[in-house]
Each structure stands twice: as structure tokens, then as C-alpha cells.
C-alpha positions as CSV (number, residue, x, y, z in Angstrom):
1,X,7.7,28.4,-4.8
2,X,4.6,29.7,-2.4
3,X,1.7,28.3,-2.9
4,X,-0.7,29.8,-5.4
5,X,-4.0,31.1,-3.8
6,X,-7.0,29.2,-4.2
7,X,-9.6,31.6,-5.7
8,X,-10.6,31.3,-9.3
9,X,-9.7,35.3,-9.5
10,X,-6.7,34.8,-7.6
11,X,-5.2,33.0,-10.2
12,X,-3.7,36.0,-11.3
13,X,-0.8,35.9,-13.6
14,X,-1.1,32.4,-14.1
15,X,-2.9,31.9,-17.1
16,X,-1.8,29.5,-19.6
17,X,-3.4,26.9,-21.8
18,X,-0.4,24.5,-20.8
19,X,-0.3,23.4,-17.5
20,X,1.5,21.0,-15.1
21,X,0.7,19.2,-12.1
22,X,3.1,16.9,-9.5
23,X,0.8,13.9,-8.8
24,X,3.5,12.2,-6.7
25,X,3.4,15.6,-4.6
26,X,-0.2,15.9,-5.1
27,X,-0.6,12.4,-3.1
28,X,2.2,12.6,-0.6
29,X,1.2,15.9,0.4
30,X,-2.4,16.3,0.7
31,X,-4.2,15.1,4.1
32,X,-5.7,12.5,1.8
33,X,-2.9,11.1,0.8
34,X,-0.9,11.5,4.2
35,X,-4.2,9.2,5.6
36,X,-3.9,6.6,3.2
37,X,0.0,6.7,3.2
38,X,-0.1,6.1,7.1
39,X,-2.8,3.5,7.0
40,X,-0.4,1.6,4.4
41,X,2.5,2.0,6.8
42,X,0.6,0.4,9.7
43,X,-0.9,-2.2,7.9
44,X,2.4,-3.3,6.8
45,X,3.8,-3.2,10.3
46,X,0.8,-5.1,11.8
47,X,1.9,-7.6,9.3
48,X,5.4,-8.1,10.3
49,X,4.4,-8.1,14.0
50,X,1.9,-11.1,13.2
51,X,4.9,-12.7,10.6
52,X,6.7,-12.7,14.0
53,X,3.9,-14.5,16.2
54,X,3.1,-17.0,13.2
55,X,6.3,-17.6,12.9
56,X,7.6,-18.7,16.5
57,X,4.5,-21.0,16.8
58,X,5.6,-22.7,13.8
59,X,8.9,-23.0,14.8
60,X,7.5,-24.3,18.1
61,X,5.3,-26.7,16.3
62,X,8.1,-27.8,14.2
63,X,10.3,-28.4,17.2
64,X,7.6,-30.4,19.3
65,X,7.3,-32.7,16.5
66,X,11.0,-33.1,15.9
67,X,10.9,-33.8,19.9
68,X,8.2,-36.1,19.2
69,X,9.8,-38.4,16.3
70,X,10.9,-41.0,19.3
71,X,7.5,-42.0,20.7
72,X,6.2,-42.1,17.0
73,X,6.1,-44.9,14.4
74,X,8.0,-44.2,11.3
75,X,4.4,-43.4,9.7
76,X,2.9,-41.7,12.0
77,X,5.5,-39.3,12.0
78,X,5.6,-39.1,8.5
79,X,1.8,-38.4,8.2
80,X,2.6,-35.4,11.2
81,X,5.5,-34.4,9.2
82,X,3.4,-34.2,5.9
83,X,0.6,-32.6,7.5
84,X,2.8,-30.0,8.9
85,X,4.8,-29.3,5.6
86,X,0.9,-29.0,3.6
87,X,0.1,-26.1,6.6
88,X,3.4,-24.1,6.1
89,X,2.9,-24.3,2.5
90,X,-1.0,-22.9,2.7
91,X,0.5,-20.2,5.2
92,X,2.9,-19.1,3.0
93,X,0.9,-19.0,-0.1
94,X,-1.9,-17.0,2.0
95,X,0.7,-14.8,3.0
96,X,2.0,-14.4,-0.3
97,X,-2.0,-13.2,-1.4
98,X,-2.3,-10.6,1.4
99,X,1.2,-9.2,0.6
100,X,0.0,-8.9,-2.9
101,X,-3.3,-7.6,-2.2
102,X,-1.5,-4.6,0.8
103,X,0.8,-3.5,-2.4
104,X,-2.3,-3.0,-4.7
105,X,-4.0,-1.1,-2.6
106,X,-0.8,1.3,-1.9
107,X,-0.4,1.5,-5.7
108,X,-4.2,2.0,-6.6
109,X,-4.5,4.9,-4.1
110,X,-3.0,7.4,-5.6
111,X,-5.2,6.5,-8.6
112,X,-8.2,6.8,-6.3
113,X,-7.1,9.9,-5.2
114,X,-6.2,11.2,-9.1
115,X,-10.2,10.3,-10.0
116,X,-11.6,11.6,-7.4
117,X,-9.7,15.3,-7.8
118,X,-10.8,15.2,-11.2
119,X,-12.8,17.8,-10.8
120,X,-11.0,19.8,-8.8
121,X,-8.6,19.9,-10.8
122,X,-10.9,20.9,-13.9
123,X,-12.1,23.7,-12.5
124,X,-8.7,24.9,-11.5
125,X,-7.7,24.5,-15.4
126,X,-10.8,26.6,-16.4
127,X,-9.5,29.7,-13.8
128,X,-5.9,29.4,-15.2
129,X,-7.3,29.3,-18.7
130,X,-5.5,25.9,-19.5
131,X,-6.8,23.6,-21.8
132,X,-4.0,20.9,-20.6
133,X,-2.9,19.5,-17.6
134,X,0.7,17.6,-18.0
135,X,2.5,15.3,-15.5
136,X,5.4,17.5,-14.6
137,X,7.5,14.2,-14.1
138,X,7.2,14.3,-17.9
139,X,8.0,17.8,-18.3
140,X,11.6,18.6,-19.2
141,X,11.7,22.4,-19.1
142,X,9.0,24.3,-17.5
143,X,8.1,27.7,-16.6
144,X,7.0,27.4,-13.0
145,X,4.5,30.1,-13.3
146,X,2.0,27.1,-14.4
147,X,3.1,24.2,-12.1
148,X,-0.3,24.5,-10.3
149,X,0.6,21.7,-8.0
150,X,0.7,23.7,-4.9
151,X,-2.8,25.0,-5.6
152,X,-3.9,21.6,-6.7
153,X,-3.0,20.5,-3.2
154,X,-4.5,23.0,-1.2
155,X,-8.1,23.0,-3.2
156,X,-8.3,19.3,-2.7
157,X,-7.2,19.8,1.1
158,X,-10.3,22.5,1.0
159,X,-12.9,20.0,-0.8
160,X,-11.9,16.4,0.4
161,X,-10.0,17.1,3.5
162,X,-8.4,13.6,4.8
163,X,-11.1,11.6,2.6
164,X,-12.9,9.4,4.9
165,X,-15.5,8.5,3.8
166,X,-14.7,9.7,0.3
167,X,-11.5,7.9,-1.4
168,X,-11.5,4.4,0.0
169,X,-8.8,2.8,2.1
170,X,-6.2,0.2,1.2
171,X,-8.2,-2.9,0.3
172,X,-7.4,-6.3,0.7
173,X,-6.1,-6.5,3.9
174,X,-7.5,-9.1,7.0
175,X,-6.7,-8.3,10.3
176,X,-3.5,-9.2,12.1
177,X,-4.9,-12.4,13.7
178,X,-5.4,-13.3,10.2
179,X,-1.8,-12.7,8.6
180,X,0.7,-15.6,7.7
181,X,4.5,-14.9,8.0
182,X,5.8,-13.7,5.3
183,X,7.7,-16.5,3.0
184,X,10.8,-16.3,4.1
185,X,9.9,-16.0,7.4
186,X,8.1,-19.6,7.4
187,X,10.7,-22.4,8.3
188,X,11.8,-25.1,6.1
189,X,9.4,-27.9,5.5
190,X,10.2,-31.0,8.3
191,X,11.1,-34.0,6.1
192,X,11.9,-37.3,7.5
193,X,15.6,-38.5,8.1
194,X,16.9,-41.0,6.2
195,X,16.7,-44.2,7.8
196,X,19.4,-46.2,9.3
């Protein structure tokens, strides 16, 4: 379907008191969304590159101790082997809460972009004469004279634009230096061998 003009009088035949709107599309295709939708993206990926770095230093770590265990007393390499297991545990349950905190802010953005078209998307129910605006996911048969979606899309284009400075970013998220590895990519804890 062509998208619908965007003046109120250009409505034209579309006038109905039930209306529906895509909000999937309405995020995934406006420049707001696409912003917020590549910010996610590279966040993520700066995560997996740090996950990567974190990860061979501990595996370095790991293996300097194990190299070490000879020139050590039994509990001194314990208390290195302890200290060691404690750090990949904080590391993975930090990781773990900036994971966590990178996913809400992908799933809250297309709220954030819902409330702050809310107006938009009023007066574009006013001009078609709608009185409702339905989730067309919801919808099972429709008459696509009032999916307004593709004029939803370009009048929030026209009034936010890419939303900087608008519709906040993803939240949560500290910069690469400061990302764990992800869980699994944090090695076993060291435990001591059993003596002889």
C-alpha cells in the first residue's frame, strides 16, 4: 500500500472511527527507531568484542597461576586460587547486570517511542475522524483503507526526525572498558587438585 499523505485534508477517503496502526513497523521503520535499533546493535557488538578481551586475560591469568602452583605453598595457592574464582564470579554476575540492563533498554524503546508519538498520533485520529486506534497485530480482518501506519510513520519522521535529543537512548549500558564476558564466556573456576 503507498503511503498515505500527511495533511489533515489529505486524509481523504480515509475516514473511519476504527483505526489501526503497526507499532512493530512504526519503530522499525521510522529514523527514530532505525537510530535507536542501530545504537542497540552496536552496543551489543562492543560487548562481545570486550567479552573477547576479558575473556583471554582471564584465561591468561588462569593459566599463569596454574603455571605458578609449583613455586607456591599448598595455601598460598589456594588463597590465589580463591581469589581468582571470587573475581570470575563478580565478572560474571556484572556481566550478567549489563546484559540485563542492554535488553531493557531495547525492549523499553519502542515504548519510548509509542509515548512520545502520542500526539502525533492523536491528531492524525482527529483528521481520519477515528475515535480508536487498534494494534493491527491484534486485528484479524481489516480493511486497509484505515491502517494508518504508513502515515503514522512519515508524520513522526516529519516532527521527531531521528530523536536525538528527544526519545532517549538505550540506558544502562557502561562503556566497553567496562564490560565483563559474558557467562559462558568466563572460564571455569581454578580449584585445587587433589592432593597426593
Amino acid at each position: 500500500m503507498a503511503p498515505l499523505p500527511v495533511m489533515a485534508q489529505d486524509v481523504g477517503t480515509v475516514q473511519s472511527e476504527i483505526l489501526v496502526l503497526d507499532p512493530e513497523r512504526l519503530f522499525n521503520e521510522t529514523r527514530v527507531g532505525q537510530r535507536l535499533i542501530q545504537q542497540y546493535q552496536a552496543e551489543r557488538e562492543k560487548l562481545i568484542a570486550s567479552n573477547r578481551t576479558i575473556e583471554a586475560e582471564l584465561r591468561a591469568e588462569e593459566q599463569s597461576l596454574t603455571d605458578s602452583r609449583p613455586n607456591m605453598s599448598p595455601e598460598d595457592f589456594r588463597n590465589a586460587a580463591d581469589a581468582f574464582d571470587a573475581k570470575v564470579r563478580d565478572l560474571r554476575a556484572d556481566n550478567e547486570r549489563r546484559a540485563i540492563d542492554l535488553e531493557r533498554g531495547r525492549e523499553i524503546a519502542p515504548l519510548s517511542l509509542m509515548r512520545m508519538s502520542e500526539p502525533i498520533l492523536i491528531e492524525l485520529m482527529r483528521d481520519a475522524g477515528g475515535t480508536i486506534i487498534l494494534d493491527s497485530r491484534q486485528v484479524l480482518l481489516r480493511a486497509n483503507v484505515i491502517d494508518i501506519t504508513d502515515l503514522a510513520i512519515s508524520r513522526v519522521d516529519a516532527a521527531i526526525g531521528d530523536g536525538s535529543g528527544q526519545v532517549p537512548g538505550l540506558e544502562g549500558g557502561a562503556s566497553a572498558e567496562d564490560r565483563a564476558p559474558a557467562q559462558d564466556a568466563v572460564p571455569e573456576a581454578v580449584t585445587e587438585p587433589a592432593q597426593d
